[in-house]
One Martini backbone bead per residue (centre of mass of N, CA, C, O) as a GRO file, in nm:
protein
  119
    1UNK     BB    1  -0.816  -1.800  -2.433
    2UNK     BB    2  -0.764  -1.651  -2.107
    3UNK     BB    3  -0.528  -1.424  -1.997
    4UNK     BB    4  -0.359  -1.235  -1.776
    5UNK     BB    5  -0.448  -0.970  -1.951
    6UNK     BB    6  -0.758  -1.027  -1.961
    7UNK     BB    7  -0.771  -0.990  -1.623
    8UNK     BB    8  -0.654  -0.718  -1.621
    9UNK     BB    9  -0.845  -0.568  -1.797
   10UNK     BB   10  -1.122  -0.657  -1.637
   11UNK     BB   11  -1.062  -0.595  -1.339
   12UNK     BB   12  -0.994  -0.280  -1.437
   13UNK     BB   13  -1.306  -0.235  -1.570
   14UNK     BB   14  -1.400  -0.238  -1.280
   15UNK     BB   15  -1.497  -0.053  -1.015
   16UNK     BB   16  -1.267   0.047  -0.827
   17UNK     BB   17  -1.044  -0.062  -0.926
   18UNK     BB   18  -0.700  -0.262  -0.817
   19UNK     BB   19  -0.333  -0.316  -0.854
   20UNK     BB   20  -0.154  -0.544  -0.611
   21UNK     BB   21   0.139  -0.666  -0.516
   22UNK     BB   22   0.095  -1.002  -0.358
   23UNK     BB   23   0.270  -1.266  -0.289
   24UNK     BB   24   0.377  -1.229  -0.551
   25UNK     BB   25   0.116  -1.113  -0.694
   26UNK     BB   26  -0.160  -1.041  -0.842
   27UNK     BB   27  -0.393  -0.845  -0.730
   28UNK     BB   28  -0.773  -0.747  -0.717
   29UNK     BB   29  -0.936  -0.450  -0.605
   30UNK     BB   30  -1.202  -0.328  -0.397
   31UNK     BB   31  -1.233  -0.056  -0.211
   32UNK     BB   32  -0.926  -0.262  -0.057
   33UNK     BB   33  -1.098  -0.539  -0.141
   34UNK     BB   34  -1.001  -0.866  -0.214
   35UNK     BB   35  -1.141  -1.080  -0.539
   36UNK     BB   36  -0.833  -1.125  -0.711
   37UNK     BB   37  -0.615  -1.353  -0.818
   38UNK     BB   38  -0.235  -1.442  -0.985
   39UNK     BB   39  -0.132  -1.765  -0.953
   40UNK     BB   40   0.017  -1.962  -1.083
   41UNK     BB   41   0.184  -1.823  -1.322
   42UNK     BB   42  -0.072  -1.678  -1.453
   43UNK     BB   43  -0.300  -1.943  -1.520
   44UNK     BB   44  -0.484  -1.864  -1.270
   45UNK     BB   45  -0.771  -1.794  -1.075
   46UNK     BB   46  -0.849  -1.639  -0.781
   47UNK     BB   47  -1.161  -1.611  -0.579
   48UNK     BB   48  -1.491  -1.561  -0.510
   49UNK     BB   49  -1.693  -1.787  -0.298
   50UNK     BB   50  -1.918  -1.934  -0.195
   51UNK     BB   51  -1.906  -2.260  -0.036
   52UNK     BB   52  -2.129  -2.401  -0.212
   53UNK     BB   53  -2.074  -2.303  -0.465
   54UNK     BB   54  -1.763  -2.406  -0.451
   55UNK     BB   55  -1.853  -2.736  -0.455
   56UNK     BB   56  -1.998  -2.746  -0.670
   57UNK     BB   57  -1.838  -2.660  -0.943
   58UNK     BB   58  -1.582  -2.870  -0.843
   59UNK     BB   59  -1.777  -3.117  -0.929
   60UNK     BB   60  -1.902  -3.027  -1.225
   61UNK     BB   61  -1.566  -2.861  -1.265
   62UNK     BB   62  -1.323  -2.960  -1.235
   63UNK     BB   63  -1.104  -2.885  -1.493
   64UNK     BB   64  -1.127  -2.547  -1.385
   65UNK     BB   65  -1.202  -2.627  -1.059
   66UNK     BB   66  -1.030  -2.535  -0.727
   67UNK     BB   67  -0.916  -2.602  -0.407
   68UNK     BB   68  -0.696  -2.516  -0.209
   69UNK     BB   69  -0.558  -2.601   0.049
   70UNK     BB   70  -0.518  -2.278   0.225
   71UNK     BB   71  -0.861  -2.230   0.131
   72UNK     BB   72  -1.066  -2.397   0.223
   73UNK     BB   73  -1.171  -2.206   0.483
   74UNK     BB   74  -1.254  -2.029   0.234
   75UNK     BB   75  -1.429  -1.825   0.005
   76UNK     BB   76  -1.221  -1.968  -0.238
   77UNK     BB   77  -1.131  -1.997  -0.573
   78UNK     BB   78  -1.035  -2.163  -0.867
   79UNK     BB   79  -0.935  -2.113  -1.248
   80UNK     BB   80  -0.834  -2.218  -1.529
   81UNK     BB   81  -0.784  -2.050  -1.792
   82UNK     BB   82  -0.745  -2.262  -2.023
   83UNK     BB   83  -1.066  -2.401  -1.933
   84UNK     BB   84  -1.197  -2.075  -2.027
   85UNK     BB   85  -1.406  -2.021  -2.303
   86UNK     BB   86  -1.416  -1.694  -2.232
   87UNK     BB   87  -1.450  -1.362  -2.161
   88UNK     BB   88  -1.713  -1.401  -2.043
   89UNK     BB   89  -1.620  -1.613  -1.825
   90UNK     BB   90  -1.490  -1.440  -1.719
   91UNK     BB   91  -1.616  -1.201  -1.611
   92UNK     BB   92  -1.819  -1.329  -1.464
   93UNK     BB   93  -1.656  -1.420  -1.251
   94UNK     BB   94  -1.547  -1.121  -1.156
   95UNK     BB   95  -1.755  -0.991  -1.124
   96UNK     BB   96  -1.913  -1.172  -0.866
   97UNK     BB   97  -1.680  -1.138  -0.681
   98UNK     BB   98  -1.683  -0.833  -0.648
   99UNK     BB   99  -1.977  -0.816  -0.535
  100UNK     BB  100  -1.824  -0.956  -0.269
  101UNK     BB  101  -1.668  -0.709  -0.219
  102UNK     BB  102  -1.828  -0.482  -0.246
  103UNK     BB  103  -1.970  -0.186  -0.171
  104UNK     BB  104  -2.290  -0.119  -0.196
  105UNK     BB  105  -2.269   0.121  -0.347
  106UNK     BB  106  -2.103   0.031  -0.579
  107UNK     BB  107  -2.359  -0.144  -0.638
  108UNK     BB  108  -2.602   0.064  -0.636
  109UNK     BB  109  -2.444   0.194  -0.900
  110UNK     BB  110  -2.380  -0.100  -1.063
  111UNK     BB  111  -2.627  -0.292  -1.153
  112UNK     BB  112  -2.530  -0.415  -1.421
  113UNK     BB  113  -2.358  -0.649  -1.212
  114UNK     BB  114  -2.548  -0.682  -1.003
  115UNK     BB  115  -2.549  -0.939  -0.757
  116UNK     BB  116  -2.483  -1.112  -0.501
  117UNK     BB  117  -2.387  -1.370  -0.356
  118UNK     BB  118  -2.479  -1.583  -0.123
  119UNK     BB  119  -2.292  -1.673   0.170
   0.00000   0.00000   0.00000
């Protein structure tokens, strides 16, 4: 199961992250758009997703995935780590992400890391 830690080593081994604490909590930027934040006492992660694909997600895996209530207006979900299966599921969530995040430059040098999902 991946941990606050998982989450912090994974999104600052994308290109271009930084980590700064906003509303008490670690949030992680790509070229100073934030992609990806540590709420619920760093026990789950918020991230970016097309709001389509967050409806289904939230469908097909409650138990993983769900919408906070302040956020339903905004493309981002919830993930809770304990029911993430491990290091490759979180890292394809935070990669995802952040391609929603990165400038293009970012994204055409670092093909490895794919496209961004259609918003």
């Amino acid at each position: 199961m991946p941990d606050a830690e998982d989450v912090r080593r994974i999104a600052l081994s994308l290109p271009d992250t930084t980590e700064k604490i906003a509303w008490s909590m670690p949030t992680f930027r790509v070229a100073g758009k934030m992609f990806a934040t540590m709420p619920e006492a760093e026990t789950s992660i918020a991230v970016r997703c097309p709001k389509e694909e967050r409806d289904e997600l939230v469908l097909a895996e409650p138990d993983k995935f769900w919408i906070a209530d302040h956020e339903a207006g905004f493309a981002w979900v919830r993930a809770r780590l304990s029911v993430l299966e491990d290091d490759d599921e979180l890292r394809d969530i935070l990669a995802d992400s952040w391609r929603q995040a990165a400038p293009p430059r970012l994204i055409e040098a670092h093909t490895e890391l794919g496209r961004p999902s259609a918003d």
